[in-house]
C-alpha positions in Angstrom: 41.5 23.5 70.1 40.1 22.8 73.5 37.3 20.7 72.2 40.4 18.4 71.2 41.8 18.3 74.4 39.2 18.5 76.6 38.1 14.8 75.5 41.1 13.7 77.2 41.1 15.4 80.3 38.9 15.4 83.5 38.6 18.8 84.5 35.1 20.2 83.5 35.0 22.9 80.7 32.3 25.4 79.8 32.8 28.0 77.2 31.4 31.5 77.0 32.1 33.4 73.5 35.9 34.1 74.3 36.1 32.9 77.6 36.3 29.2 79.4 35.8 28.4 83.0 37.7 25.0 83.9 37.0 23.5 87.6 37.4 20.2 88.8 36.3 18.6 92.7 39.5 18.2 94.8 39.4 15.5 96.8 42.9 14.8 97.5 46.4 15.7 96.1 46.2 14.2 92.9 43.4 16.2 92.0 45.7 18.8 92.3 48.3 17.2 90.5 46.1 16.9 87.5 44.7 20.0 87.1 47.8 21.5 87.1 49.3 19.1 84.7 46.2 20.0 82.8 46.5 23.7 83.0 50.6 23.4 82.0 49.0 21.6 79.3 46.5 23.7 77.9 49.1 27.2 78.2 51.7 25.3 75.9 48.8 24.5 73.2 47.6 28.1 74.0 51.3 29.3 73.1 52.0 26.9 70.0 48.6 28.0 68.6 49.2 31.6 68.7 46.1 32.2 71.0 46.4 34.7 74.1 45.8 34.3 77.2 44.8 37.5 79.3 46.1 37.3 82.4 44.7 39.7 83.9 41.3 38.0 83.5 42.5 34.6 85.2 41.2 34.3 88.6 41.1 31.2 91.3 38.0 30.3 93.2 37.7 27.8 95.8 34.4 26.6 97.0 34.1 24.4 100.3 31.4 22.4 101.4 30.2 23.8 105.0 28.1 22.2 107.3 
């Protein structure tokens, strides 16, 4: 399922056995705006597929450039 959707979607991907990471840069609001549009996305197909998503295991990083 995300290998469908992932080809039409900018966010970067990387799967691990049952577990995905999905980043993207943010350089400005729309960045924001698409990853979330993304991530809306990907819990309905999540939810019409049957497929659960723990959310106990969904966590948030931010990285910033320094210097």
């Amino acid at each position: 399922m995300l290998m469908i959707f992932e080809k039409n979607v900018d966010s970067n991907i990387r799967l691990f056995a049952d577990d995905c990471i999905i980043y993207r840069k943010i350089k400005d609001s729309s960045d924001i705006d698409n990853l979330q549009t993304y991530l809306s996305r990907l819990e309905e197909l999540t939810a019409e597929n049957e497929i659960k998503i723990i959310r106990g295991k969904v966590k948030q990083h931010v990285l910033k450039k320094t210097g």
